[in-house]
C-alpha positions in Angstrom: 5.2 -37.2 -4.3 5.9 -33.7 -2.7 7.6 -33.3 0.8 6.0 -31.9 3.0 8.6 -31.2 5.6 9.8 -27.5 6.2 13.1 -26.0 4.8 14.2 -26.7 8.7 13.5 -30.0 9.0 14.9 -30.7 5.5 18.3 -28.8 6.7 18.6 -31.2 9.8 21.5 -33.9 10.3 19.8 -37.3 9.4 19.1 -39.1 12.1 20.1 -42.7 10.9 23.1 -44.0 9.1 25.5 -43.8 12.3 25.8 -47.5 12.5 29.7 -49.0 12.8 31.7 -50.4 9.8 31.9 -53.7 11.8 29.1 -56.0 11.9 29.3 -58.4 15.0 27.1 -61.6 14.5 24.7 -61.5 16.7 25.3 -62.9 20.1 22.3 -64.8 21.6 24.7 -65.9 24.8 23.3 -65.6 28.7 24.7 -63.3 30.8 27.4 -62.0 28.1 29.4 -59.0 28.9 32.9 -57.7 28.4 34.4 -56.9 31.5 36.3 -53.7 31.6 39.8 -55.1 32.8 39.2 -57.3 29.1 38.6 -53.5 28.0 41.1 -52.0 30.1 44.0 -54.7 28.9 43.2 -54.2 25.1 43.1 -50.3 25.6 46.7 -50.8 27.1 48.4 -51.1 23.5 46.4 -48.9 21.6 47.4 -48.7 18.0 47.7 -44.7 16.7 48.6 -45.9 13.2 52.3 -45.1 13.5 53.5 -48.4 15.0 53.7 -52.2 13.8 50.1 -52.9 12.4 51.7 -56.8 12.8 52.5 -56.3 16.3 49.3 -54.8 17.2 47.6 -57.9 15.5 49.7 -60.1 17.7 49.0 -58.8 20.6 45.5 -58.1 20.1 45.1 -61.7 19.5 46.9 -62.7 22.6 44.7 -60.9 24.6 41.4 -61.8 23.1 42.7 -65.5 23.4 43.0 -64.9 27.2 38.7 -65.0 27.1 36.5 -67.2 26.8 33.2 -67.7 26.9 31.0 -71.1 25.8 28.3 -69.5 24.0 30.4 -67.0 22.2 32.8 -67.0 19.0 36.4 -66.1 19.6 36.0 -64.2 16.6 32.8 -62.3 17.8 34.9 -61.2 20.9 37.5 -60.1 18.7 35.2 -58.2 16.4 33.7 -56.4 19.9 36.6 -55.6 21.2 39.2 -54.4 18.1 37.7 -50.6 17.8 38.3 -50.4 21.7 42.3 -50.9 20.4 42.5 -48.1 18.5 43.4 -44.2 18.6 44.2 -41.5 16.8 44.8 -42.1 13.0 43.5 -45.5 13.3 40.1 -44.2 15.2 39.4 -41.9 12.6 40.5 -44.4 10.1 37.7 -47.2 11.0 35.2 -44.0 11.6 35.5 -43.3 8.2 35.0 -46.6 7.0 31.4 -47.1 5.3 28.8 -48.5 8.1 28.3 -52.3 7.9 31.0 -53.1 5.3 33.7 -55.1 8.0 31.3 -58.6 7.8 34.3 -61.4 9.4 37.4 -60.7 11.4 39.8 -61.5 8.0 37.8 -58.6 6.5 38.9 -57.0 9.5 42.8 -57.6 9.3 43.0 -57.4 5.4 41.6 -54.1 5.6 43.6 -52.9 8.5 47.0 -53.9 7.0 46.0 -52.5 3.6 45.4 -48.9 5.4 48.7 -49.5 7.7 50.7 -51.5 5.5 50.9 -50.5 2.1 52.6 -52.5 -0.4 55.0 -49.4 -0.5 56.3 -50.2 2.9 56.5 -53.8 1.5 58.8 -52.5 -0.8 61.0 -50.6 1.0 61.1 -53.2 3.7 61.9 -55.7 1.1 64.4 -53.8 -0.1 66.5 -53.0 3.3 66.2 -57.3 3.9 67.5 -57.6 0.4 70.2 -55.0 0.8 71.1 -55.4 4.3 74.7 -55.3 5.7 76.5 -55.1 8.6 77.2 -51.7 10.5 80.9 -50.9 11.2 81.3 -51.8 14.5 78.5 -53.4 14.9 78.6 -56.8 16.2 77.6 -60.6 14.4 74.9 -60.7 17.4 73.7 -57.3 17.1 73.3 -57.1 13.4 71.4 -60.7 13.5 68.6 -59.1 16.1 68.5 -56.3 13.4 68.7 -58.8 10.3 65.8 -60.5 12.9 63.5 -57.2 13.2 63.7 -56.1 9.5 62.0 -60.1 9.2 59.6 -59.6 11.5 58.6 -56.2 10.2 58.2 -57.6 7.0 56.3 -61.2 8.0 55.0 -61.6 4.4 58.5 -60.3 3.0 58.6 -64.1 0.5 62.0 -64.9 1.1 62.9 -68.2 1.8 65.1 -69.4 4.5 68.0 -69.9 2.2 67.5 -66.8 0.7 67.5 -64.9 4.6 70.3 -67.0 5.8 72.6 -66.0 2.2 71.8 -62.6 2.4 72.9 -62.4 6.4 75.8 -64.6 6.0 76.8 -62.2 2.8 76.0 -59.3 4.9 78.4 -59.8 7.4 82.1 -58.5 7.6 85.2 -60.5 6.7 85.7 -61.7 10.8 82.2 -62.7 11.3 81.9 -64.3 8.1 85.5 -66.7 9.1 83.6 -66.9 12.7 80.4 -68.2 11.8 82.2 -70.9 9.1 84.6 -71.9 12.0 81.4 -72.4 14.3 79.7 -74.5 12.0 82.7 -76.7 10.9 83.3 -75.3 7.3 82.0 -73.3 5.3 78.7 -71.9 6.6 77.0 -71.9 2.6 77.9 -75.6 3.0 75.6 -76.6 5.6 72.0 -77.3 5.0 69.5 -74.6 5.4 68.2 -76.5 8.7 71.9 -76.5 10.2 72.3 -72.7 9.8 69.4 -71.9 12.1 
C-alpha cells in the first residue's frame, strides 16, 4: 500500500509513543486527587541517583503510608507519586525506560535497585562488612555506628547475626575486645547470639 504523506509529514516527530514506563491501575475513586503538600513532602528527598537507593525506598514508603484514601490502593498512590521523587540521574533514568513496561510497585523497586544498586556495590559493600576493623583511635561506640551503617547500606548483605557480631567483636582492638568480654560476664564468643545484641 503506498503512503501518501509528503516527505514533511513523513520527517515529523511521531506524535504517539510518549506514554510513561509506569502503568498505574486505573483508579475509578470519587473525588481522588493528590494534594500538593503529598507532592511537596515526597519532592523533599528527591533521589539524584548518588545517594542510598534503600533509604530513598524507606522513606518514600513512610511518606506514602501517611495517605490514605478508601477507594484507592496504597500501591497505586505509590506508583503515582514515585516519579515525583526523583531528579537528575534517576529522572532521566525512568525517562529512558521503555513506556508501559513498570506493571506493579515490586517491578518498580527491583528495577530501581538494579539501576542504583548493582551487584558490584554488593560486592564491595560485602567486602568492607567482611573485612571491617577498627580505626586507631577510634572508639568501641563509634566503630559499632560504622560497623551499623556498612549493615544498613548493605540490607541484603546475607550475613547472619553470628557472622556480624564475630566479625565486629574480631574487628575490634585488644581493650575493646577485654571491655566488651568484661561487660558480658566472660567471654563475649561465649554468649549466645541473642545475648550479644
Amino acid at each position: 500500500m503506498a503512503d501518501n504523506r509528503t516527505m514533511a509529514q513523513m520527517l515529523q516527530a511521531p506524535v504517539e509513543g510518549y506514554e510513561d514506563a509506569i502503568v498505574v491501575p486505573p483508579i475509578n475513586a470519587n473525588n481522588f486527587e493528590l494534594k500538593q503538600p503529598l507532592i511537596n513532602l515526597v519532592q523533599s528527598n528527591k533521589f539524584t541517583g548518588r545517594q542510598d537507593p534503600h533509604n530513598h525506598l524507606r522513606f518514600f514508603n513512610k511518606v506514602t503510608l501517611t495517605f490514605r484514601h478508601p477507594e484507592v490502593s496504597n500501591t497505586s498512590i505509590k506508583l503515582l507519586l514515585f516519579p515525583f521523587s526523583l531528579d537528575g540521574e534517576a529522572r532521566d533514568w525512568l525517562d529512558k525506560e521503555p513506556p508501559r513496561s513498570i506493571l506493579t510497585w515490586d517491578d518498580l523497586v527491583s528495577k530501581f535497585i538494579s539501576q542504583f544498586f548493582p551487584p558490584s556495590k554488593t560486592t564491595y559493600l560485602r567486602n568492607k562488612i567482611t573485612n571491617f576493623f577498627q580505626e586507631p583511635n577510634e572508639t568501641f561506640n563509634e566503630a559499632w555506628e560504622r560497623f551499623k551503617g556498612l549493615i544498613r547500606q548493605c540490607p541484603h548483605h546475607g550475613f547472619s547475626e553470628l557472622h556480624q557480631l564475630d566479625t565486629f567483636y574480631n574487628s575490634l582492638n585488644s581493650n575493646d575486645q577485654d571491655a566488651l568480654d568484661s561487660a558480658a560476664g566472660g567471654n563475649f564468643l561465649d554468649k549466645m547470639p541473642q545475648e550479644g545484641c
